[in-house]
C-alpha positions in Angstrom: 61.8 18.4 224.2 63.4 20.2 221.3 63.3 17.1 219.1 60.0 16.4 219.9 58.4 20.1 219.0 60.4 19.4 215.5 59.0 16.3 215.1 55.4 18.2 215.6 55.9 20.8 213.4 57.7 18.5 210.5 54.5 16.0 210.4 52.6 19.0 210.9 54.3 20.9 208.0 53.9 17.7 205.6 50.3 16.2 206.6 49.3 20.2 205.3 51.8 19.9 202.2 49.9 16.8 201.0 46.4 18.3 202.0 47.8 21.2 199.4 49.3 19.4 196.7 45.9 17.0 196.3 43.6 19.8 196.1 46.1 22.0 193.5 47.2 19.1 191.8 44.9 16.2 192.3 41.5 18.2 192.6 42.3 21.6 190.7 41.6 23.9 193.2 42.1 27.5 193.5 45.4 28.5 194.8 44.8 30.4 197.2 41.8 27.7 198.5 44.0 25.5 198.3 46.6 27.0 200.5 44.1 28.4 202.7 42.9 24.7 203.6 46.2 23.5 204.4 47.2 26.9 206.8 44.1 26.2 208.7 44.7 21.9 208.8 48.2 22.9 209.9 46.9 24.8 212.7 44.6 22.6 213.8 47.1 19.5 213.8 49.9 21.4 215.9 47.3 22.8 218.4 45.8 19.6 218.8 49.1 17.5 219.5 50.6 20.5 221.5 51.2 19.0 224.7 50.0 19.1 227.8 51.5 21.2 231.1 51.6 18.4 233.8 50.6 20.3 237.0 51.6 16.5 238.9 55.6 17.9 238.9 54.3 20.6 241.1 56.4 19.3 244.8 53.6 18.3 247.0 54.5 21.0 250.0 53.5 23.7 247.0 50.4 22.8 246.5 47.2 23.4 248.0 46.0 19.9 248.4 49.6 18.9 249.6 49.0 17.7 253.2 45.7 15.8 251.8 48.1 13.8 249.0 50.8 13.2 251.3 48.5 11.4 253.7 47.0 9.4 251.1 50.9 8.3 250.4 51.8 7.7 253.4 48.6 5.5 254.2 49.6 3.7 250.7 53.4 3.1 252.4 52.2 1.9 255.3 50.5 -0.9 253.4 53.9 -1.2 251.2 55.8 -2.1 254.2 53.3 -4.5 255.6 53.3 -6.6 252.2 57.1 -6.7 252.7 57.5 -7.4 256.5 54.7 -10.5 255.7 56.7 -11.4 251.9 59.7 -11.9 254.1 58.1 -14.5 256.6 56.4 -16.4 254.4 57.4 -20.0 254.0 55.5 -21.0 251.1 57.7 -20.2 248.1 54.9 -20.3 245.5 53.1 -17.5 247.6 56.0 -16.0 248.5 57.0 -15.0 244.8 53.4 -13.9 243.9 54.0 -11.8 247.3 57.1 -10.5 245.6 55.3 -9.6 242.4 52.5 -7.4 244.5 55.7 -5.7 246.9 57.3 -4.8 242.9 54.0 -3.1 241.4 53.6 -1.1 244.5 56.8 -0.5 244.6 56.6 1.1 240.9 53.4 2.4 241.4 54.4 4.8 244.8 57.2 5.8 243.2 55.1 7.0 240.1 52.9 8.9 242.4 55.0 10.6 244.1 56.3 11.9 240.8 53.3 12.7 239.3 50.6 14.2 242.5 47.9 14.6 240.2 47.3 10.7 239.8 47.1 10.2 244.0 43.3 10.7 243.4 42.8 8.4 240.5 44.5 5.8 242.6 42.1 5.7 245.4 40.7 2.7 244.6 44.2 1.1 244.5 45.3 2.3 248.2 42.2 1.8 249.8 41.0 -1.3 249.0 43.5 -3.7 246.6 47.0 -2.7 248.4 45.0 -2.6 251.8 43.4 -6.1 250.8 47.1 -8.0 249.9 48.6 -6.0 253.2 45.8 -7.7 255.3 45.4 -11.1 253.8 49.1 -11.6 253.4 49.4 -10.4 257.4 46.8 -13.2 258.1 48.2 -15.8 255.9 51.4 -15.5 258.1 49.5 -15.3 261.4 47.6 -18.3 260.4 50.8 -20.4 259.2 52.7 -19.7 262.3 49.8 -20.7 264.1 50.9 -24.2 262.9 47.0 -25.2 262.7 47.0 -28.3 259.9 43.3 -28.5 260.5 41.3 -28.8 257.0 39.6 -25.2 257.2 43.4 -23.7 257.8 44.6 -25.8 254.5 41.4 -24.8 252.8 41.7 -20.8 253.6 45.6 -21.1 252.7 45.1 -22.2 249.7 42.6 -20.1 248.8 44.7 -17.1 249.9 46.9 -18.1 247.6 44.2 -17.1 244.4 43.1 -14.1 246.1 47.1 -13.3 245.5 47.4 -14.3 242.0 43.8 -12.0 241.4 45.3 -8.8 243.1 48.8 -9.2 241.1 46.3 -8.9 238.4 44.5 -6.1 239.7 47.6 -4.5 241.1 48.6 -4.3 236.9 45.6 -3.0 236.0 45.3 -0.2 238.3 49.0 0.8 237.6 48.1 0.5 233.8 44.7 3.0 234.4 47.2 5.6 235.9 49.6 5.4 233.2 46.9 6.0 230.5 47.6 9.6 229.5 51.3 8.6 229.4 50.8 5.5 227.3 48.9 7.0 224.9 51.2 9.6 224.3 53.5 7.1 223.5 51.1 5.7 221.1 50.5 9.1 219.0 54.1 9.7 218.7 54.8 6.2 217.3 51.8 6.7 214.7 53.2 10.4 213.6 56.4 8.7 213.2 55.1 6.1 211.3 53.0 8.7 209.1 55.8 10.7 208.6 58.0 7.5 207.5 55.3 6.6 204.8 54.8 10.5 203.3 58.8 10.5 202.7 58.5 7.3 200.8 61.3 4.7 200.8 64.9 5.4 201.4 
């Protein structure tokens, strides 16, 4: 945490420096313009990048809304352990490792939301109808190949189970990617002030 509030204030201090030293130097400004320019840049930069309190670390029996977010969790469980219980009897082993791939990305995504509360919300989509969707089609899938039915219509609606897999791996990414936003773009400012910083000190 330390290193990154030095990092701030460093790119901070510079980005203002150069402000500074073009209008003294490059422009012929007034001094005290001049300085008074690159105060108020330097202020604006570090309140602007000051991060963010994340209210999502608050433990869910301390909040409010905690029994509302822990039923939402434990209705996206639920639909967790069915993916698994039906990945495990599948017989198919193309199906079976796009199973695998959805039971991984929930896997990763419940255990981000029960880090981080505040996202249950913004993942309603994801636990009411995609995870609820793979839980029931995959159920069905096995239902229907343990039937042993070899008619054409079975063939036909395993196959196309199969795509409506592949489809919610792809949705399953993209919903995990949407929650992760704030946190990825974070990431993305701090490699770009590094990179800024990098280019105002010149090479080694």
């Amino acid at each position: 945490m330390k290193k990154k509030e030095t990092m701030r204030s460093i790119f901070c201090g510079l980005t203002a420096g150069v402000l500074f030293l073009g209008l003294l130097l490059g422009m012929d400004w007034n001094f005290l313009v001049a300085a008074l320019l690159a105060a108020g840049l330097f202020e604006g930069i570090y309140l602007v990048t000051k991060p963010k309190k994340i209210s999502g670390k608050i433990p869910l029996d301390m909040r409010p809304d905690g029994a509302y977010l822990e039923k939402r969790l434990k209705e996206a469980r639920e639909d967790f352990e069915s993916i698994r219980r039906s990945m495990e009897k599948i017989q198919d082993q193309g199906l079976r490792e796009e199973s695998k791939r959805l039971y991984d990305t929930s896997f990763h995504i419940l255990a981000y939301l029960e880090k981080n509360p505040d996202k249950i919300s913004m993942a309603g989509r994801f636990i009411d109808y995609y995870q609820d969707t793979a839980s029931s089609l995959l159920k069905k899938y096995v239902e229907l190949q343990n039937s042993g039915l070899g008619t054409p219509e079975a063939i036909n609606l395993k196959e196309n189970t199969k795509k409506a897999i592949c489809m919610l791996n792809k949705a399953f990414e993209q919903q995990f990617q949407r929650m992760m936003r704030n946190e990825l773009m974070d990431m993305d400012v701090e490699i770009q002030m590094l990179e800024n910083m990098m280019k105002m000190e010149g090479p080694l």
